[in-house]
C-alpha positions, 0 to 999 in steps of 0.5 A, a space after each residue: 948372258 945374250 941380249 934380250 930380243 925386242 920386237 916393235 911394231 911401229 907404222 910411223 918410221 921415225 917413231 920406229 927408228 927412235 925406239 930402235 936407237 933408244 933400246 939398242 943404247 939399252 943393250 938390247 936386240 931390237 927388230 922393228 917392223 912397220 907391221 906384224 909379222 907372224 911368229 912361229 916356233 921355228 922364229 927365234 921369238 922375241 922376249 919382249 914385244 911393243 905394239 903400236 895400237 893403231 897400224 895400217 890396216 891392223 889394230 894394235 888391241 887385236 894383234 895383242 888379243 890374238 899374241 895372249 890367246 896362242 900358247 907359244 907367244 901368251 908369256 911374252 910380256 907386250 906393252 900397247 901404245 898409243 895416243 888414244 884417250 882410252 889406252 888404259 882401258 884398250 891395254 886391260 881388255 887386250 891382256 897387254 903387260 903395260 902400256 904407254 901413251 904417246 908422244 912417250 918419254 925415252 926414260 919412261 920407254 926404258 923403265 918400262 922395258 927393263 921392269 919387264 924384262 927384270 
């Protein structure tokens, strides 16, 4: 079987880089991004998505929105992150698959992951 692929999208580069290491001890194909970059049919689309809710110049909330609206990335299951008080809330209204709230526990991270990739 191939290494499930996991997009993160994370401004903050050491946050970035934590997770990258951590998911790729998981076995998984990570590409980190500091931004979202646009996915097309032609990408090989990820398989799982965590999304950073708030980003330099983007919100999180509607890049997760948008994701669940296009018919070529609504199955993707996204997890919203965030240090925000309200994050169980912004996760529902945005569709998000789960969400976890920062600063976030590396055990916490891979249950999450593997739930959803199970």
């Amino acid at each position: 079987m191939s290494q499930r692929r996991i997009l993160v999208i994370e401004d903050d580069d050491s946050i970035r880089e934590l997770m990258q290491i951590v998911l790729m001890d998981e076995d998984y194909l990570v590409m980190a991004k500091p931004l979202m970059v646009q996915l097309s049919k032609d990408d090989l689309l990820p398989d799982l998505i965590i999304l950073d809710n708030i980003l330099r110049g983007q919100l999180g909330h509607d890049i997760c929105l948008a994701l669940k609206k296009d018919p070529l990335t609504s199955s993707i299951p996204i997890i919203l992150m965030s240090a925000s008080n309200n994050l169980i809330e912004t996760a529902e209204s945005c569709k998000a698959d789960a969400f976890i709230n920062k600063p976030f526990d590396i055990d916490e991270l891979a249950s999450c992951v593997k739930l959803l990739l199970s």
